[in-house]
N, C-alpha and C positions, 0 to 999 in steps of 0.2 A: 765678631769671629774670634773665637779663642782666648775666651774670657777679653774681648777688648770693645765695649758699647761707646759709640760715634754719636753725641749730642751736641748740635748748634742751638747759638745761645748770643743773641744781638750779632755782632758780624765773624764770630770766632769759631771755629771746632775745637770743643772738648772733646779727650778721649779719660774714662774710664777702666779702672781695670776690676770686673765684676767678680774675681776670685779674691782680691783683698777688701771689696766694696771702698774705693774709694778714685776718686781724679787723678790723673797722673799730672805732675808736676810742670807741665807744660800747655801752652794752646796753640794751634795752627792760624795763625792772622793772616788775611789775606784781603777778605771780602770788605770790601765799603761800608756795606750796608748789611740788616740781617739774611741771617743765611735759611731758606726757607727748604732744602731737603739736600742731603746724605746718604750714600752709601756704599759700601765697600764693592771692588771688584769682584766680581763673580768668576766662578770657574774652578777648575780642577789643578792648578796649577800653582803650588804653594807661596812663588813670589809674588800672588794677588793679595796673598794678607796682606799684605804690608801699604795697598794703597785703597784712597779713599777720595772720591768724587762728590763734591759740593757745588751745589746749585743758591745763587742767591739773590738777594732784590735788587743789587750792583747790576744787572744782566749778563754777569760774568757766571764759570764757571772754571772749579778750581781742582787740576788733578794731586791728591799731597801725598808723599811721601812720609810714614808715619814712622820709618826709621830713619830716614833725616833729618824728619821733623819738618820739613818744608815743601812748599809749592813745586812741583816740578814741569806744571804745565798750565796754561791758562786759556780760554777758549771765551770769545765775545760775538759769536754767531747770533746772540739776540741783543737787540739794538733798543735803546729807551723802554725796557718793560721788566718785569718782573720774571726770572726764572721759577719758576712754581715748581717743577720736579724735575730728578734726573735718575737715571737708573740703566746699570749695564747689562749686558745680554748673558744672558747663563750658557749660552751656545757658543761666545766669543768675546771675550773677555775687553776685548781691544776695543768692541763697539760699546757705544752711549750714547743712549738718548736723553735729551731734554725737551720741556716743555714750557713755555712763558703761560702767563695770563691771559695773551688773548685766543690760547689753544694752536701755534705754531708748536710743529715737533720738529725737531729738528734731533739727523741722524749724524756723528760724526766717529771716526775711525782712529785710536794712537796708532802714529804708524810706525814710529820708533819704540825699538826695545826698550822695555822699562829699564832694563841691567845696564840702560844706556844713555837714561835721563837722570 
């Protein structure tokens, strides 16, 4: 979103900035293990640029802060498996779903303001 591409890379998110082509100077470490999907918050509401939800082989799942640069929430609803994808509702920003390996979806809700995490 706004010239800023979100690639995981062994257990780390890269952010790029595609208007200079090149990485930005930092990575969001968090996950154990590789990070197998990404993506920014959806919605109409300008304070969702700024965050980004990471799903990875850890069974963790990581909400970041990409003006703080850091972790602001972390979510272990899936227990010994692989998270395989995650992805927010374009209806409501607050919702995410993720998905493991063995086809569990699991729905969960922030329920605190981001302006507050």
């Amino acid at each position: 979103k706004d010239g800023i591409l979100a690639l995981g890379c062994k257990s780390s998110v890269f952010l790029m900035d595609t208007t200079k082509k090149r990485l930005l100077g930092w990575t969001l470490d968090g996950h154990t293990d590789r990070v197998c999907s990404l993506q920014f918050l959806q919605g109409s509401d300008a304070l969702n640029k700024r965050f980004i939800v990471s799903a990875g082989a850890d069974n963790l799942i990581i909400l970041w802060d990409i003006l703080l640069k850091k972790a602001v929430a972390r979510h272990h609803v899936h227990v010994d498996t692989v998270v395989k994808s995650v992805s927010t509702s374009p209806v409501d920003w607050r919702v995410i779903v993720s998905m493991e390996r063995g086809g569990k979806i699991c729905i969960w809700r922030i329920e605190n303001s981001l302006e507050d995490l």
